[in-house]
C-alpha positions in Angstrom: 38.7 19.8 -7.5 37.6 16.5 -6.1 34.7 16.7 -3.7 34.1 13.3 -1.3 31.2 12.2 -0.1 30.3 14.5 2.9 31.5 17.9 0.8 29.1 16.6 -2.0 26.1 16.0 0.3 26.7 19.3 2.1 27.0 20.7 -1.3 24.1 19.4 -2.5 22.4 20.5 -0.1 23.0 23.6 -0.3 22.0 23.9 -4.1 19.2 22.1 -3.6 18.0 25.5 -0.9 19.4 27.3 -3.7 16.5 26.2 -5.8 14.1 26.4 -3.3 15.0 30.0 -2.9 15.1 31.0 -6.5 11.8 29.3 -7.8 10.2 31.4 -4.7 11.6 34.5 -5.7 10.9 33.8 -9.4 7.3 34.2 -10.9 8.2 32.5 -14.1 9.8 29.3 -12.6 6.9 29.2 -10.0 4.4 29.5 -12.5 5.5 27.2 -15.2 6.1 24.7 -12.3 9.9 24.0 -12.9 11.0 21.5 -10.1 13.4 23.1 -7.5 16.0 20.4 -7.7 16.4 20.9 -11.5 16.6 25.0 -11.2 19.1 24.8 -8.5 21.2 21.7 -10.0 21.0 23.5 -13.5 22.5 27.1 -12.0 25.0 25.7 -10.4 26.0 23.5 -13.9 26.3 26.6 -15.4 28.7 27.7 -13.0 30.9 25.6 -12.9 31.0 25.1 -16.7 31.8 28.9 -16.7 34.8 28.0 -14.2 35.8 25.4 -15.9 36.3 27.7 -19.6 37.6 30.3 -17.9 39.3 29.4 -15.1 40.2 25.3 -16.3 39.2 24.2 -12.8 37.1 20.7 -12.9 34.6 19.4 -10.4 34.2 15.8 -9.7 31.9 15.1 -7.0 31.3 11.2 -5.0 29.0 9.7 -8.0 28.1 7.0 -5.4 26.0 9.0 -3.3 23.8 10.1 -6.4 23.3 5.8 -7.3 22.4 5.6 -3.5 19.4 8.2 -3.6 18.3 7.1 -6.9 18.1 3.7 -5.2 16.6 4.9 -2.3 13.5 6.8 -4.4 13.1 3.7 -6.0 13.2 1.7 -3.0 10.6 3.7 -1.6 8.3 3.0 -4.6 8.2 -0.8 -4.5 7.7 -0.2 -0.5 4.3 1.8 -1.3 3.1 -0.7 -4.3 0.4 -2.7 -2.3 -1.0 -4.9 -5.0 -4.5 -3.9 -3.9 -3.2 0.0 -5.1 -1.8 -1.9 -8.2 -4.9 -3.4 -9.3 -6.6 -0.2 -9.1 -4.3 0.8 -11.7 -6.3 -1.2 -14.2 -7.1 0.0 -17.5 -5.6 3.1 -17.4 -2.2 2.0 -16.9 -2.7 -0.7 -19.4 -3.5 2.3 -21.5 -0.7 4.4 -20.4 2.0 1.3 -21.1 0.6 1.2 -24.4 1.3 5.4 -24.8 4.7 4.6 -23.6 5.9 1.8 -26.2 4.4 4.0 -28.8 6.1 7.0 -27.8 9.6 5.1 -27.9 8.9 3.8 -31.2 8.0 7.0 -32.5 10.9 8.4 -31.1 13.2 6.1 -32.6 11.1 6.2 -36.5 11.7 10.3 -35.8 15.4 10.3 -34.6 16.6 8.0 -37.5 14.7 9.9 -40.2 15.5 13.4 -39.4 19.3 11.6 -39.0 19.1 10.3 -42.8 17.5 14.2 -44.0 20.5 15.4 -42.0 23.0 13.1 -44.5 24.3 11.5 -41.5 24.3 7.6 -40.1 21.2 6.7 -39.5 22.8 4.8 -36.0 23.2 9.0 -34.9 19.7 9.1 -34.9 19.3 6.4 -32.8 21.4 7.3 -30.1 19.4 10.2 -30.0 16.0 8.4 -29.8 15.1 6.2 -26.9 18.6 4.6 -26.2 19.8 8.1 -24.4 15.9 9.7 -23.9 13.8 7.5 -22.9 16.7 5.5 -21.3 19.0 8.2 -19.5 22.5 7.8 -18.6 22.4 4.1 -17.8 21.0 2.7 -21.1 23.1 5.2 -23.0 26.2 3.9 -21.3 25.2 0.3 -21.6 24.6 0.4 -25.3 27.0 2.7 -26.1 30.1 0.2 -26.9 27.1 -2.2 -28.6 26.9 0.1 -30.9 30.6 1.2 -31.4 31.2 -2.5 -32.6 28.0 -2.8 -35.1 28.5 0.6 -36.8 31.6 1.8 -36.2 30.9 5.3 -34.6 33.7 7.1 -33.2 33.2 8.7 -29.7 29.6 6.9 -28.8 29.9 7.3 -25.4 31.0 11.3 -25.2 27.6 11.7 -27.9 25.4 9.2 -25.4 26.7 10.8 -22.6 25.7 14.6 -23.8 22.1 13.8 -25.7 21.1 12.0 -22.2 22.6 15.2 -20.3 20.3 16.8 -22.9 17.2 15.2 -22.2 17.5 14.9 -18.3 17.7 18.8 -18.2 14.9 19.3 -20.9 12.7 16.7 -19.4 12.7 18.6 -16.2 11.8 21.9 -18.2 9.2 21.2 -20.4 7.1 19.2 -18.5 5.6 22.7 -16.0 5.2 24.2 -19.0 3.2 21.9 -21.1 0.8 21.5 -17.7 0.2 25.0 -17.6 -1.1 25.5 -21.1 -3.3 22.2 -20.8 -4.6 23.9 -17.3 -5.0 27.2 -19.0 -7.0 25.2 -21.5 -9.4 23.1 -19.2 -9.7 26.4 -17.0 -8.1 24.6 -13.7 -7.1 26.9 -11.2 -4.9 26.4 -8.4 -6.4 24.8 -5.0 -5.3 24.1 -1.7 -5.5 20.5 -1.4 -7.5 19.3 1.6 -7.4 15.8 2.6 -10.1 14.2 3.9 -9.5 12.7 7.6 -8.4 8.8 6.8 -8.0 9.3 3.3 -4.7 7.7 2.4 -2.2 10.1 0.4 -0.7 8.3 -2.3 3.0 7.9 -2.4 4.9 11.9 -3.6 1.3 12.9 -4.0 2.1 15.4 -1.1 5.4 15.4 0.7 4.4 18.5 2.6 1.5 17.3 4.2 1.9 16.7 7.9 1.8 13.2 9.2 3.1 11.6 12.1 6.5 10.4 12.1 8.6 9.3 15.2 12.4 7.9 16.0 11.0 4.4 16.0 9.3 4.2 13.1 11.3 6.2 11.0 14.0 3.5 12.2 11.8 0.9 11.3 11.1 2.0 7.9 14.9 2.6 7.5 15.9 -1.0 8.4 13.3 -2.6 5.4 15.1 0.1 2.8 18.5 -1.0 3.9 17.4 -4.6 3.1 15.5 -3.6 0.0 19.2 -2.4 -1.0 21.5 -4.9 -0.1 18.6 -7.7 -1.3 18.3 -5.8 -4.5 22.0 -5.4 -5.0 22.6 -9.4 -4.4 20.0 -10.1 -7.0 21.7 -7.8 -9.6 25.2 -9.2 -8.7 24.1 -13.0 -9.2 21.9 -12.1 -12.3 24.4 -10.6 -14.3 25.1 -11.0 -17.5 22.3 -13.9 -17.7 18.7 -13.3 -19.5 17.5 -11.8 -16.1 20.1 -9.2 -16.0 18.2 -6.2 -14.9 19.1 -2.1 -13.7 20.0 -2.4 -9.8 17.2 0.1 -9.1 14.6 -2.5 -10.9 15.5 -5.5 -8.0 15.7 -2.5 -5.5 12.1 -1.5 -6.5 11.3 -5.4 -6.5 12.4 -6.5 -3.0 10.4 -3.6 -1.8 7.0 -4.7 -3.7 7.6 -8.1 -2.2 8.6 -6.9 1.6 5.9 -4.9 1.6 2.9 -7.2 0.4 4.5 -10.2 2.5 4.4 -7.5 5.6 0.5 -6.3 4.8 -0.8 -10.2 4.0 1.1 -11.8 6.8 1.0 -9.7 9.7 -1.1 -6.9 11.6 1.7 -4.4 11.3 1.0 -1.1 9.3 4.1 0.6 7.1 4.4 4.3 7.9 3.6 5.6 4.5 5.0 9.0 5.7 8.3 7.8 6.8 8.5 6.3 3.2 7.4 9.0 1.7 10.0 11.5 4.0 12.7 8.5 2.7 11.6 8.5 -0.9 11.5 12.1 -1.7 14.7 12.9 0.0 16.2 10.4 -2.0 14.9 11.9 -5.4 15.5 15.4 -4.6 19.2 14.9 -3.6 19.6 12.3 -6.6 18.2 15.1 -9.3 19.9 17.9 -7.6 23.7 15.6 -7.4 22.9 14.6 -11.4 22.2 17.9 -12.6 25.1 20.2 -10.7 27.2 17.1 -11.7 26.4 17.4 -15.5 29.5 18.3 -17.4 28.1 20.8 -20.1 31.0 21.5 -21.9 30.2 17.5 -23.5 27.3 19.5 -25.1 29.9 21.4 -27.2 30.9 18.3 -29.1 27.6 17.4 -29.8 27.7 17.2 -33.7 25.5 20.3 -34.7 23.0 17.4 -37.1 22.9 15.5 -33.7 21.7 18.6 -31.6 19.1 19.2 -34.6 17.9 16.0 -33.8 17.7 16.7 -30.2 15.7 19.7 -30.2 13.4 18.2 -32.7 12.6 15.9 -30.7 11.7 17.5 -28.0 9.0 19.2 -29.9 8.2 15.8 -30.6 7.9 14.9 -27.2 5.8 18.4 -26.5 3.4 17.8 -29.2 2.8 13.8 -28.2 1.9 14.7 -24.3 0.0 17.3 -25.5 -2.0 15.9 -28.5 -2.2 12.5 -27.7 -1.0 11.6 -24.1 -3.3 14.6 -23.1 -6.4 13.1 -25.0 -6.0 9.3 -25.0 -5.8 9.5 -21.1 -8.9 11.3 -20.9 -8.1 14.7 -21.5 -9.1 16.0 -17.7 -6.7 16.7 -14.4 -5.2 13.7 -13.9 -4.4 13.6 -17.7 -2.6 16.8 -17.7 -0.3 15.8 -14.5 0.1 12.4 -16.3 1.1 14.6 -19.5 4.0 16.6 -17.5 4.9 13.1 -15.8 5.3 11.5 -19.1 7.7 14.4 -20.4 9.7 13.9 -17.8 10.6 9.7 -18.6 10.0 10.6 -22.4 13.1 12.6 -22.5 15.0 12.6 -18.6 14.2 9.8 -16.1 11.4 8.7 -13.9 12.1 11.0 -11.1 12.3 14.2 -12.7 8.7 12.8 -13.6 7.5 12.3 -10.3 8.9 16.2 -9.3 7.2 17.5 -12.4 4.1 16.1 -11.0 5.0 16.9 -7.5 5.6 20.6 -8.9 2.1 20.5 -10.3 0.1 18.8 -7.8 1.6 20.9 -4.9 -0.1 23.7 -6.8 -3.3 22.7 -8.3 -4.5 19.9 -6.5 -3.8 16.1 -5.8 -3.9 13.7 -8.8 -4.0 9.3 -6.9 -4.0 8.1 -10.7 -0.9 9.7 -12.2 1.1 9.0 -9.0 -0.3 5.6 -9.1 0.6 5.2 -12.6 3.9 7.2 -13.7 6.1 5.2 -11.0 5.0 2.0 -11.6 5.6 2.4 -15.7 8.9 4.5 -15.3 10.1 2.2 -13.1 8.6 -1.6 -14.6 8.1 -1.3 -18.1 9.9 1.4 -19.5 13.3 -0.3 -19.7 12.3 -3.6 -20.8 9.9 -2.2 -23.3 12.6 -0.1 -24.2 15.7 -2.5 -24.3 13.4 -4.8 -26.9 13.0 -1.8 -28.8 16.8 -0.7 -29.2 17.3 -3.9 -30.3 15.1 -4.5 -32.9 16.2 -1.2 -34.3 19.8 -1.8 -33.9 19.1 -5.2 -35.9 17.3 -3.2 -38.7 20.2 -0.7 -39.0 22.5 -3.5 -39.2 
């Protein structure tokens, strides 16, 4: 069953109230702050996965809608990144880069170890490090005929293709969970979060806080995303296969960091931040809710059982880093717990089932400027070119 692009955007929609609905009936979810997008789009997975062993009935649903909300959330980033909010970033995202490298190293060390314990390729390992993890669908697709050619591994885009469907639903499920023990730990209980009048809200920080929006300037905010896209999309097109050659999202993100700096510098007009914000999280609730009820989770069955050893170790591994040393190194206080959750959700999924692991948190307990400052702007800058040098000085070891 083939669904186009208004049936999918109805229908995820719909699943997307669907976990809305569930997490408010639902203690556990509620308390454990598991993001309503992933809860709904996971449900329905299962579903149809059951429909599709019993019954043999498929569902393929318009994969360009999800590109163009993932483009939009990051869009919606770069418009918010004044470089006056960047440069209060400062040490602690230097710090929090530096966390991030290590982590993918780490990952990579742990993946191809446990992979040569296991008595299998050491190249399996790898796929289930940081190329799939850290790096999601995209990266895993990308490198996943690299790596065919240099070792030889049979079916490298089916296994890519499951351990990152593994670590987007994961990331979105660990990272409530390791927040509430570190909360439980420091004693933080939940608050309602007043904001003082004038105070800017940083960008996620609070999508349900009520700020004036109209027709024009929702427009207006509209047009500079549209040209963020198309911009973003020309630079990704020309760059292509040269040394620039970057994800679409990253020149999305771009355009939008420059449109909006050029716009505050050069001219007395004021960006709606809410009509961003309204823009941004729309786009990453509909993008996680589309990926996750689109997951195929019968690929999970031919996950090698070594590889899915591999995978559940290291989530552990990524548990006991946010909580041991992400937790501490950060400063071991609020904003280091919701920078903990945010960092499970990149370590294993993608940067915005980050940003709704924080969301989940901060909606409860509290806003947090420095994580929502800081998780974007690495998830979205650093983390793939960090991680692209990484896969390939580990592919050039292996080989």
């Amino acid at each position: 069953m083939t669904f186009g692009l208004f049936e999918t955007l109805a229908f995820a929609c719909l699943v997307l109230i669907l976990g809305f609905f569930i997490v408010k009936k639902i203690n556990f979810l509620r308390n454990y702050n598991i993001p309503e997008p992933v809860v709904g789009g996971f449900v329905v997975a299962i579903v149809l996965y059951i429909l599709h062993a019993t019954m043999g009935i498929n569902f393929t649903f318009e994969g360009s809608l999800q590109t163009t909300m993932m483009l939009f959330f990051f869009t919606s980033i770069g418009l918010s990144a004044e470089f006056d909010k960047l440069k209060k970033g400062g040490k602690p995202l230097l710090i929090f880069v530096f966390l991030t490298g290590s982590f993918m190293i780490v990952q990579n060390v742990f993946g191809i170890s446990v992979a040569s314990l296991l008595g299998i390729d050491p190249s399996y390992g790898l796929i289930a490090g940081s190329i799939t993890l850290t790096g999601g669908h995209g990266t895993g697709a990308a490198w996943a005929q690299n790596l065919t050619d240099i070792f030889q591994i049979n079916g490298a885009m089916e296994l890519a293709m499951a351990c990152a469907t593994y670590g987007l639903v994961m990331g979105g499920l660990i990272g409530g969970p390791v927040a509430k023990v570190l909360l439980k730990k420091k004693n933080i209980q939940p608050t309602k979060i007043i904001q003082e009048r004038g105070a800017p809200i940083e960008m996620f920080e609070n999508p349900d806080s009520n700020r004036r929006i109209n027709v024009r300037n929702m427009i207006e905010t509209l047009t500079m995303f549209t040209i963020c896209l198309a911009l973003g999309h020309l630079l990704y097109e020309y760059c292509k296969g040269s040394w620039l050659e970057l994800p679409n999202f990253v020149w999305c993100l771009f355009v939008g960091v420059i449109i909006r700096n050029t716009i505050s510098r050069s001219s007395s007009y004021i960006v709606n931040d809410h009509a961003v914000d309204v823009l941004g999280n729309t786009g990453l609730y509909l993008f996680l809710t589309i990926a996750l009820m689109s997951l195929q989770l019968w690929q999970l069955q031919g996950l090698a059982s070594q590889v899915l050893v591999i995978l559940i170790l290291q989530t552990v591994l990524m548990i006991l880093f946010a909580m041991f040393i992400t937790f501490r190194v950060m400063g071991s206080d609020y904003d280091a717990i919701v920078l903990s959750a945010g960092h499970c959700g990149f370590g294993l999924g993608a940067t915005p089932t980050a940003v709704a692991n924080m969301q989940s948190i901060t909606d409860k307990y509290g806003p947090s400027h420095k994580a929502f400052l800081i998780v974007p702007m690495v998830g979205a800058f650093f983390v793939d070119i960090l991680n692209n040098l990484f896969i390939k000085l580990f592919v050039s070891y292996l080989s």
